[in-house]
C-alpha positions as CSV (number, residue, x, y, z in Angstrom):
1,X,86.5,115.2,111.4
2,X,89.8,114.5,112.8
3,X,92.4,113.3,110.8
4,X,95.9,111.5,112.5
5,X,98.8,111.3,110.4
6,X,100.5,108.0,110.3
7,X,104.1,108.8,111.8
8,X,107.0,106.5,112.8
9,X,109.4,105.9,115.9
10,X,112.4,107.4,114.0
11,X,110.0,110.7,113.3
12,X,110.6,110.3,110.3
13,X,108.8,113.1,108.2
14,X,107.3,115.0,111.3
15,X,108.4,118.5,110.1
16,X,106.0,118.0,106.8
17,X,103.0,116.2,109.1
18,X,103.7,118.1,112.4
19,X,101.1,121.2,111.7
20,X,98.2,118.5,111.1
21,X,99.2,116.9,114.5
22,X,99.3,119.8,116.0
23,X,95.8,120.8,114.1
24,X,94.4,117.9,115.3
25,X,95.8,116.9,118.7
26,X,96.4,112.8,117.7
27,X,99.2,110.7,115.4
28,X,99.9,107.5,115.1
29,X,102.6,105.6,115.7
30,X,104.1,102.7,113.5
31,X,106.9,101.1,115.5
32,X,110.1,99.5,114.2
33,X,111.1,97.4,116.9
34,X,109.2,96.0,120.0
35,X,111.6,94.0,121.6
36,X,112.3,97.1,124.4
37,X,109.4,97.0,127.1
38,X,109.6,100.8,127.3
39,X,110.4,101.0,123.5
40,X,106.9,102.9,123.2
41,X,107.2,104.7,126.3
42,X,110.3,106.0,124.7
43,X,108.5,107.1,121.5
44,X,105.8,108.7,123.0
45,X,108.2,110.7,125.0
46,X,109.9,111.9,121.8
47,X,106.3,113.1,120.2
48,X,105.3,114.9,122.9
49,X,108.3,116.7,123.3
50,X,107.8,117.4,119.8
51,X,104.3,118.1,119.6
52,X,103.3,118.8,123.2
53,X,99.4,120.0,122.3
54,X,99.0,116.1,121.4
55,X,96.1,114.5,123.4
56,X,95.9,110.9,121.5
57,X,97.8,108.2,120.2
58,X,98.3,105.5,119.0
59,X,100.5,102.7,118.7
60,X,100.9,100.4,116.1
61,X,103.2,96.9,116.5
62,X,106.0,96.4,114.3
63,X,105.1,95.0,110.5
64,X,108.2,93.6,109.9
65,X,108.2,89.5,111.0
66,X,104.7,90.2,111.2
67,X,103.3,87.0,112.6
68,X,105.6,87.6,115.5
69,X,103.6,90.3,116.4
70,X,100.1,89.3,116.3
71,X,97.8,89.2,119.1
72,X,98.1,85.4,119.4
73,X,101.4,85.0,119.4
74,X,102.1,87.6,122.0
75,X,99.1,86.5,123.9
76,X,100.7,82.9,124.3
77,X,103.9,83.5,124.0
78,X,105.3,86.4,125.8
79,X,101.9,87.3,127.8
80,X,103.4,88.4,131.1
81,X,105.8,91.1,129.1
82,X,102.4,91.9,127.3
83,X,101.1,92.5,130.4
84,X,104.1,94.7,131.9
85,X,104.0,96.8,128.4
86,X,100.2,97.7,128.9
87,X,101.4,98.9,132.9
88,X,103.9,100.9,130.9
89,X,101.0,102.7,128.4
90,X,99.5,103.2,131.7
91,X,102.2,105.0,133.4
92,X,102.8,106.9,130.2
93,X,99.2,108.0,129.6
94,X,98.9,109.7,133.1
95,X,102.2,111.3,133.1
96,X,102.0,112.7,129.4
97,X,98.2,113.3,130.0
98,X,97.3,111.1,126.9
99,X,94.7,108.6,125.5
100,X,96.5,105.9,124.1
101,X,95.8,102.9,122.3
102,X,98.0,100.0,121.7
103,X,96.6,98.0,118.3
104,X,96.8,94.7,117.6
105,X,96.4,92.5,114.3
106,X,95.2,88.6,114.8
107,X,95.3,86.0,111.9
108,X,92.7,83.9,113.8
109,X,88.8,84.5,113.0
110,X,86.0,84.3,115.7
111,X,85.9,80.8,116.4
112,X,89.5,80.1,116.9
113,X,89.5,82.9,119.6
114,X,86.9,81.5,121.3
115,X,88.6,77.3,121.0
116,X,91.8,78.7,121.8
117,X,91.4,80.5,125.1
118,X,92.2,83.9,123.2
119,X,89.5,85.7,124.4
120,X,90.3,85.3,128.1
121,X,93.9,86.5,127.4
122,X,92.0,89.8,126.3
123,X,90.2,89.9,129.0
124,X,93.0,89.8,131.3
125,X,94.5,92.7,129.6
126,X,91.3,94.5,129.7
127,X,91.4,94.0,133.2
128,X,94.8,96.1,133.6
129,X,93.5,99.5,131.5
130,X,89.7,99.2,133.3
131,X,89.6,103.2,135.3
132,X,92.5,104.3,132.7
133,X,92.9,105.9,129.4
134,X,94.3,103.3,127.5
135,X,92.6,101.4,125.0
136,X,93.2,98.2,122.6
137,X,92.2,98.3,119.1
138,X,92.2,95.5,116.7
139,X,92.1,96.0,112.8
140,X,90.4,93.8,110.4
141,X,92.7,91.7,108.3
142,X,92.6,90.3,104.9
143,X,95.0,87.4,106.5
144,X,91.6,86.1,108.5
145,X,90.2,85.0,105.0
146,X,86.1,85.5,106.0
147,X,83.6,86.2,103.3
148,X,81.0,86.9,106.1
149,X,80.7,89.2,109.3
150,X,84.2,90.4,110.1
151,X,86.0,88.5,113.0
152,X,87.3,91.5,114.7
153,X,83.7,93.0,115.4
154,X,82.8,89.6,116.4
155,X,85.5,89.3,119.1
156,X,84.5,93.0,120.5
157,X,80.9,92.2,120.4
158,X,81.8,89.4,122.4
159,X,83.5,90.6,125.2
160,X,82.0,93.8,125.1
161,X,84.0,96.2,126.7
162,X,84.7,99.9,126.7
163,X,88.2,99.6,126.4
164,X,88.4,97.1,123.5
165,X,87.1,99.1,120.0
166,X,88.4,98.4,116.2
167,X,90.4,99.8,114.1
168,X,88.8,99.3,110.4
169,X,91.0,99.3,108.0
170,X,89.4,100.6,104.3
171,X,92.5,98.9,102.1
172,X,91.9,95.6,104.0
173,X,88.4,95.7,103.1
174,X,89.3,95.8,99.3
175,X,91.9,93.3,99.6
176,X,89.4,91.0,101.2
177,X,86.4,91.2,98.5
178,X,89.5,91.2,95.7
179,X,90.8,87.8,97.0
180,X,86.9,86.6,96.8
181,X,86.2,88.3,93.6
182,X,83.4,89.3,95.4
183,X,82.0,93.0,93.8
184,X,82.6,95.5,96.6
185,X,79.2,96.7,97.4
186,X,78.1,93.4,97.8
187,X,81.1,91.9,100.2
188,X,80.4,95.2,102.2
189,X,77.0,94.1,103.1
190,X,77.7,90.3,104.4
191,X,81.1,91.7,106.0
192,X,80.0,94.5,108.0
193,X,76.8,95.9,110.1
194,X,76.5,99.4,110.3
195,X,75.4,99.4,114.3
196,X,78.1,97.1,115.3
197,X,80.5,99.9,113.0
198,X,79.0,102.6,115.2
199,X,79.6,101.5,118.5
200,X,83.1,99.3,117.9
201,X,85.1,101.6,115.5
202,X,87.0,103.8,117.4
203,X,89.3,104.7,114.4
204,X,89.6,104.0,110.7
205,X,92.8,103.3,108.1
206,X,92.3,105.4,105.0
207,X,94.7,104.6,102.1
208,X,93.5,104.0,98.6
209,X,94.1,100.1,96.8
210,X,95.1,100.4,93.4
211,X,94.7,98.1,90.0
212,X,92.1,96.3,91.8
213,X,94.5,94.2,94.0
214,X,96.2,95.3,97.1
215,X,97.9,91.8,97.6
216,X,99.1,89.8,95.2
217,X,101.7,93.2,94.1
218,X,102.6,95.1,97.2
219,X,102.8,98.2,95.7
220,X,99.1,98.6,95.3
221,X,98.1,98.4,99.3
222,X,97.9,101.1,101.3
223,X,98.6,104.3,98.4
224,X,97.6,107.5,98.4
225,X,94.4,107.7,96.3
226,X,95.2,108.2,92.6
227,X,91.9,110.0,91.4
228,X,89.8,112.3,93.4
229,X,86.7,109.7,92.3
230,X,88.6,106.6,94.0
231,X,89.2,108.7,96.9
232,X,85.4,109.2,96.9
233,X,84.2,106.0,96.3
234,X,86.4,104.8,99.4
235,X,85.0,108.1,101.9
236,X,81.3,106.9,100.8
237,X,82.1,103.8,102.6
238,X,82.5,105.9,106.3
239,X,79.3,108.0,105.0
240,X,77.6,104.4,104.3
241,X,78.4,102.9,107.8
242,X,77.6,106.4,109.8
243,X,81.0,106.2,110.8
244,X,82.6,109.4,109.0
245,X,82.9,111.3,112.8
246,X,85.7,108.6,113.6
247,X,89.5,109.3,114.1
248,X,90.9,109.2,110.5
249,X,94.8,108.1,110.3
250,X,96.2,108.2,106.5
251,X,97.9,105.1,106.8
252,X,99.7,105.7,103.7
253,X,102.5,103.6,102.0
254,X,105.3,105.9,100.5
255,X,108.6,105.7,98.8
256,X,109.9,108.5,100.2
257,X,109.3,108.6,104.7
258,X,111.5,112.0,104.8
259,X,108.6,113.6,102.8
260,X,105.4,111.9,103.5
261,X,104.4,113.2,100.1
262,X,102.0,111.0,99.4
263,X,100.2,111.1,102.8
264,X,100.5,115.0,102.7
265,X,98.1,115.0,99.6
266,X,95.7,112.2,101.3
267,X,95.3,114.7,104.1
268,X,94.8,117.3,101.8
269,X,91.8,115.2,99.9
270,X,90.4,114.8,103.7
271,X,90.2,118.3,104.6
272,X,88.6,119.3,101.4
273,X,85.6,116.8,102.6
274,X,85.9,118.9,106.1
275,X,85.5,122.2,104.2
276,X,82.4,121.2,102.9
277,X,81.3,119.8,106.4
């Protein structure tokens, strides 16, 4: 198992979530602002002067303004910047000696992708990292509103390349059969296919969702787990799919970034599963 902490570009809390980086060779990064073309070349920098064992991360687009953000609207709107960020994750991969993977989130499902020219805007970026190590993820998103056979794992399948994997995101999943009222087990088996989970996922979001929502109150996506059974349930999910051997990042929603408390004890209920590996 290897589990990534879930750090930011102001490093905030990396002297309580340093040892596990270290431990593990991999973070990854939530950025602030995008705005900079060398904004995560910059970052980078700062973590592996930091951490300098690191051998993967990754990099996750800004949250705030979200839509702004998405694969589509960067892919239409700003694509030849797109395009000169990924020759800057390329320049920073061979110089710092890392894998790195820039992720994406899309609102748009399968079809859209495919009406809307999306796809060959990925394609063209794949283009730029083929003989590299850089990668793009994209994470599964309650936003998409699909009861059936997640998009994202549609849009890999369909292109089918080696750089392009997914980032499954376990609160997402919740929020998803929530919004359906759909019971979990069941909205796992229409909504994803355990081959397709073994060859796409390259990593997985692991947070708990509490009070059965994760949406409608904000405060319920993305916490630490708050029982050792919940945190159980949600693990049986990787064990389920054959996908427990993927990169684990806590992506953990705190109150308090200077501590990482909360993530600190989601690591903790990660490497107790590891000691019984």
């Amino acid at each position: 198992m290897k589990i990534y902490p879930k750090l930011d570009e102001k490093l905030n809390g990396i002297n309580r979530l340093k040892q596990y980086a270290e431990k593990y060779k991999g973070i990854e990064i939530q950025l602030l602002s995008f705005e900079c073309i060398n904004i995560a070349y910059d970052v980078i920098k700062k973590y592996k002067d930091e951490i300098p064992n690191i051998e993967e991360v990754t990099i996750h687009l800004p949250l705030a303004d979200e839509d702004r953000f998405n694969f589509e609207a960067l892919a239409f709107a700003k694509f030849d910047e797109e395009k000169e960020r990924i020759n800057v994750l390329i320049k920073a991969s061979k110089e710092f000696n890392l894998k790195i993977n820039l992720l994406y989130h899309t609102r748009w499902n399968y079809n859209t992708w495919i009406s809307s020219g999306a796809i060959e805007r990925m394609k063209e970026l794949l283009e730029l990292i083929q003989n590299t190590n850089v990668n793009i993820l994209i994470e599964n998103i309650h936003a998409i509103a699909e009861r059936e056979e997640c998009a994202v794992f549609k849009i890999a399948k369909h292109i089918n390349n080696e750089h392009l994997k997914v980032c499954l995101d376990i609160c997402h999943l919740h929020v998803e059969a929530n919004m359906f009222k759909i019971p979990f087990d069941e909205f796992l088996q229409s909504y994803l296919n355990k081959d397709d989970c073994q060859k796409f996922i390259q990593q997985i979001h692991f947070a708990g969702t509490l009070n059965g929502d994760g949406l409608i109150d904000k405060k319920t996506h993305g916490r630490m787990h708050d029982s050792w059974r919940s945190f159980e349930e949600d693990y049986s999910i990787l064990e389920q799919f054959g996908i427990e051997d993927k990169k684990i990042v806590t992506e953990v929603s705190e109150d308090d970034l200077s501590t990482r408390v909360d993530q600190l004890e989601e690591i903790k209920m990660l490497m107790k599963i590891e000691a019984k590996k």
